[in-house]
C-alpha positions as CSV (number, residue, x, y, z in Angstrom):
1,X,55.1,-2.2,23.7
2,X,52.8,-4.0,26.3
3,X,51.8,-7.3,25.7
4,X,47.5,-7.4,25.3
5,X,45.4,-9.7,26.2
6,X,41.6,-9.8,26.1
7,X,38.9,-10.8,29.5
8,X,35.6,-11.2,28.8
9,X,33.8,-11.7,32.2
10,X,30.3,-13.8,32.6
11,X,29.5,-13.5,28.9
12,X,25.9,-14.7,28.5
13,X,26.0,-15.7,24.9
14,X,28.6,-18.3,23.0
15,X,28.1,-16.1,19.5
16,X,29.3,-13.2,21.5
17,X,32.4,-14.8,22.6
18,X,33.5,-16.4,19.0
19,X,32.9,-12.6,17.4
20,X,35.3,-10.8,19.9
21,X,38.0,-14.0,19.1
22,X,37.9,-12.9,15.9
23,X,37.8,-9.2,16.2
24,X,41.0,-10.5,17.9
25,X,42.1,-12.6,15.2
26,X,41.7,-9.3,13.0
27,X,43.7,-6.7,15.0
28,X,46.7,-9.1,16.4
29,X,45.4,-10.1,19.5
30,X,45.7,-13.8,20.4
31,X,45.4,-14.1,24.4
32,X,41.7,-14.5,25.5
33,X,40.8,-14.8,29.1
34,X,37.3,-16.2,30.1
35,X,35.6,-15.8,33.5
36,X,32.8,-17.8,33.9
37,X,32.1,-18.4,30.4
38,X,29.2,-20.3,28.9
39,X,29.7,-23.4,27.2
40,X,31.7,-23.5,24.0
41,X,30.4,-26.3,21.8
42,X,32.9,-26.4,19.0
43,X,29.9,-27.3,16.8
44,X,28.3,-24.0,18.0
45,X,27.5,-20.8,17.3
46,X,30.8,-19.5,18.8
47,X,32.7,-21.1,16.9
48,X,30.7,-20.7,14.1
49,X,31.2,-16.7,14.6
50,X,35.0,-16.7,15.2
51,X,36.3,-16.9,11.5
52,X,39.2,-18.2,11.3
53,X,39.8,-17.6,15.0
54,X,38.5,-20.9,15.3
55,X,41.7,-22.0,14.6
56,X,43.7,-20.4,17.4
57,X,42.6,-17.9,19.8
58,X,38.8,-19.8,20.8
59,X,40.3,-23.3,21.6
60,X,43.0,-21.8,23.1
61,X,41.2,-19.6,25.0
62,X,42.0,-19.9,29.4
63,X,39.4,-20.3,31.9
64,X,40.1,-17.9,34.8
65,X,38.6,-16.3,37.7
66,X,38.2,-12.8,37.8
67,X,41.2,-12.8,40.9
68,X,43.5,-14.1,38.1
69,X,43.2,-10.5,36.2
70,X,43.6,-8.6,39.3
71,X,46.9,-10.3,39.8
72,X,48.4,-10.5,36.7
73,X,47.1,-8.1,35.0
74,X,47.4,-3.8,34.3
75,X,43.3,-3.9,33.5
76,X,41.2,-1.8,31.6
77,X,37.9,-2.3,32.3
78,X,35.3,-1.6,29.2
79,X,32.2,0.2,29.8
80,X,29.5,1.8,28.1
81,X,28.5,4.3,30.0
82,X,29.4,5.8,33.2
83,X,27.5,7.9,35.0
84,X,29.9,9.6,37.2
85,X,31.7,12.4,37.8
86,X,34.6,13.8,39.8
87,X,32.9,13.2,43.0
88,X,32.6,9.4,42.6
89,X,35.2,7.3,42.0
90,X,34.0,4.1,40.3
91,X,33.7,5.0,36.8
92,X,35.2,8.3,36.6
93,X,38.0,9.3,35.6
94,X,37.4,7.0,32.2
95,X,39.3,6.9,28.6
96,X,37.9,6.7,25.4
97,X,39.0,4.3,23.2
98,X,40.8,6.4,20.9
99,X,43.0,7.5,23.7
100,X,44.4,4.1,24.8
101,X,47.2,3.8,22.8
102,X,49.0,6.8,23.9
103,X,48.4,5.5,27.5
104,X,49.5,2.2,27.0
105,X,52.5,2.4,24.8
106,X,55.2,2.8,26.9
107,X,53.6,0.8,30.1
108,X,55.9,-1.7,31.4
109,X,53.7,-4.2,32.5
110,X,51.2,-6.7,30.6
111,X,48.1,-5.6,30.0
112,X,44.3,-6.9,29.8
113,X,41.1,-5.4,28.3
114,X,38.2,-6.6,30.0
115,X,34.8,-6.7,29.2
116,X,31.6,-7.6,31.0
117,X,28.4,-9.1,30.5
118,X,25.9,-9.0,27.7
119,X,23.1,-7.5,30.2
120,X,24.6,-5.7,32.9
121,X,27.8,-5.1,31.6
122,X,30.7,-5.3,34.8
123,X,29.9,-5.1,38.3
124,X,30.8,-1.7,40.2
125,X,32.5,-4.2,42.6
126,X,34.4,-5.6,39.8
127,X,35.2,-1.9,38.4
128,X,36.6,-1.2,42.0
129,X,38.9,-3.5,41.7
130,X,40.3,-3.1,38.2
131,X,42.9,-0.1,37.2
132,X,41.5,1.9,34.5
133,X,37.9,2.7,33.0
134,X,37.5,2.9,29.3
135,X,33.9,3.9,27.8
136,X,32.8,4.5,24.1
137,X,31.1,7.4,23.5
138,X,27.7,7.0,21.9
139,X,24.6,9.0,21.1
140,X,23.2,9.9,24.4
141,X,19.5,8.2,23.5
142,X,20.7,4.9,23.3
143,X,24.7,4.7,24.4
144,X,24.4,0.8,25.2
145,X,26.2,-1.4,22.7
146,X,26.5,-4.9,21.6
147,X,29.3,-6.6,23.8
148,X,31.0,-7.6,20.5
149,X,30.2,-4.8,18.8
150,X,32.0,-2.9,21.8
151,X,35.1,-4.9,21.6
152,X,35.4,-4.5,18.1
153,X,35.8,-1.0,18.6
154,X,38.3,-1.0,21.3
155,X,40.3,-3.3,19.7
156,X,40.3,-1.6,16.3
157,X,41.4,1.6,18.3
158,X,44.3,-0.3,19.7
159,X,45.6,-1.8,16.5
160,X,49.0,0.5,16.6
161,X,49.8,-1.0,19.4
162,X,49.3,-4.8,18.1
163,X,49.7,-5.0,14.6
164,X,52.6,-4.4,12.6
165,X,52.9,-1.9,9.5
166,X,54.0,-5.5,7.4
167,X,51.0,-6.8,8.7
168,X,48.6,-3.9,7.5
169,X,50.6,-2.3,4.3
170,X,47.3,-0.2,3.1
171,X,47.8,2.4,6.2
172,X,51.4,2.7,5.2
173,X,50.6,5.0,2.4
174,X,53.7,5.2,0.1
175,X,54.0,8.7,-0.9
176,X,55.2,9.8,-4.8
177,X,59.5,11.0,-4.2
178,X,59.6,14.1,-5.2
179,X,61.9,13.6,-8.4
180,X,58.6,11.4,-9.6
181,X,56.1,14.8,-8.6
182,X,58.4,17.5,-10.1
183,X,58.2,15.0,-13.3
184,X,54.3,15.6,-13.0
185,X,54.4,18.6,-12.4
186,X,56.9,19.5,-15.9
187,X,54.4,17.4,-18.0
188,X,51.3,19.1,-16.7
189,X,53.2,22.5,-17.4
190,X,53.5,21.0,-20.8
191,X,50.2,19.8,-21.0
192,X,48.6,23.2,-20.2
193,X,50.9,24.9,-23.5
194,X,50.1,22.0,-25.8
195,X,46.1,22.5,-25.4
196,X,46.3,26.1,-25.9
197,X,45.8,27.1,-22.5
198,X,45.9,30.6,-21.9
199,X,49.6,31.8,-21.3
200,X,48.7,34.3,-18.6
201,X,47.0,31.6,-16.7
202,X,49.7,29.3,-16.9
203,X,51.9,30.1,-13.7
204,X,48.3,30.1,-11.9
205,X,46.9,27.0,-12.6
206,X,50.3,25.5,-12.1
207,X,50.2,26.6,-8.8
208,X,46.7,25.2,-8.1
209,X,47.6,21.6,-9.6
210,X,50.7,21.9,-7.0
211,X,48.7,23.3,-3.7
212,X,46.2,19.8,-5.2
213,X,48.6,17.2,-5.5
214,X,50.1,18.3,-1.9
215,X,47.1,17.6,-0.3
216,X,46.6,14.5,-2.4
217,X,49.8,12.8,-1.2
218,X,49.5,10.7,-4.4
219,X,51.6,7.1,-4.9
220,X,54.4,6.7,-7.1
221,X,52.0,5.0,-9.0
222,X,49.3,7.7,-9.4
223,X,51.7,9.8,-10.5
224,X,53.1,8.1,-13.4
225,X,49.7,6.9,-14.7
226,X,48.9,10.6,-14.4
227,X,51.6,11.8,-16.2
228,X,50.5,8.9,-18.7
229,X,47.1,11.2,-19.1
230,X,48.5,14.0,-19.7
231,X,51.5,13.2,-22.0
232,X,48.9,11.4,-24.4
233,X,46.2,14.0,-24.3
234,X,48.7,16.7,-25.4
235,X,49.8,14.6,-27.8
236,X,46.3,14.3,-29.5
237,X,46.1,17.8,-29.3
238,X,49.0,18.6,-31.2
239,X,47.7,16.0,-33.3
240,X,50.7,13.4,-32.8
241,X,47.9,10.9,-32.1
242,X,44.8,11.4,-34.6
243,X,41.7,12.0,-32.8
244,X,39.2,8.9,-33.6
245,X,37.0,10.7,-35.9
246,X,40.1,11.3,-38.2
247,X,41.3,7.8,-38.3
248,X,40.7,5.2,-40.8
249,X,37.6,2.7,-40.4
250,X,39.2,-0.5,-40.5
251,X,36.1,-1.8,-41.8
252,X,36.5,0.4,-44.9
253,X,39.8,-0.7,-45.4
254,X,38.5,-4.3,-45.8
């Protein structure tokens, strides 16, 4: 995996900066790169929008001029839109943001995503010098976004590449083994005889609560509380658990 770091080039505003140190504090990023930056008053509004990148990535943070990318960097430059086709070279080809993992994973060198400024985004004599174009497709009627906004987009698109699956346990969905779903599967079988469901329809609707549960890639979890569900309500159908209408009032009683 490359290593990532983040450029933002003549930003105009110090809010803008401290929002795309945090949208790198939120997808693993911690190496930002300023050119020509605007002042960064620790009791300002940039620090103010970084979070808790405050604490790390803004006051460490590296002055550079734009040469310094060139140099040292594989660079993706960040654009909204571009204009071009395949008879002009300074935009065009371009990625989408989506597709940047896939092009970056196995590059050996170390790599910087660079972003321009708030009204005029990055010079074409900038673009010409860095080695890829990426732009984020948008509705046609108004494609221009938000420099942090923008960021915050690539970033999250390149979060495979810098955040580990300890790091983000939600998107590593844990599927049910399937000794726990076979289990489900028996009790709903059971389920369906218990209420009285029609016998004919049985291998039928077993099928269709298989084909659904295969799509639903349920949890180990889901599928015991499930089988929970079922087991009880064929129990109060059988009548192993009264229904509430047939059980004592307590307030009788006393």
């Amino acid at each position: 995996m490359p290593q990532i770091a983040v450029a933002v080039v003549g930003a105009e505003t110090p809010g803008n900066v401290g929002t795309i140190a945090r949208s790198m504090k939120n997808f693993g990023l911690t190496d930002l790169y300023l050119v020509d930056p605007p002042e960064l008053d620790p009791e300002g509004e940039a620090y103010g929008f970084a979070g808790h990148a405050r604490e790390d990535v803004l006051p460490n943070a590296t002055t550079v001029d734009f040469e310094y990318l060139v140099e040292n960097f594989y660079t993706v430059a960040c654009t909204a839109i571009t204009n071009e086709d395949a008879t002009k070279h300074v935009r065009y080809p371009f990625v989408r943001p989506a597709e940047l993992p896939d092009e970056l994973r196995d590059l050996e060198a170390d790599v910087c995503i660079v972003f321009g400024r708030e009204s005029v985004g990055l010079a074409n004599e900038e673009l010409e010098r860095l080695d890829r174009v990426c732009s984020i497709p948008a509705s046609g009627d108004y494609p221009v976004l938000n420099l942090a906004q923008a960021a915050t987009i690539v970033l999250y698109e390149l979060r495979e590449l810098t955040v580990s699956e300890t790091q983000h346990p939600d998107e590593a969905h844990e599927r049910a083994n399937e000794h726990e779903l076979e289990g489900l599967y028996e009790t709903f079988d059971d389920y369906l005889r218990d209420v009285g469901h029609p016998e004919e329809k049985i291998p039928k609707t077993n099928r269709l609560f298989r084909r659904l549960l295969a799509r639903a890639h349920p949890t180990g979890r889901e599928a015991r509380t499930l089988r929970g569900v079922l087991r009880r309500g064929a129990m109060r159908a059988t009548g192993e658990i009264p229904r509430p209408d047939d059980e004592p009032d307590s307030r009788e009683e006393n």
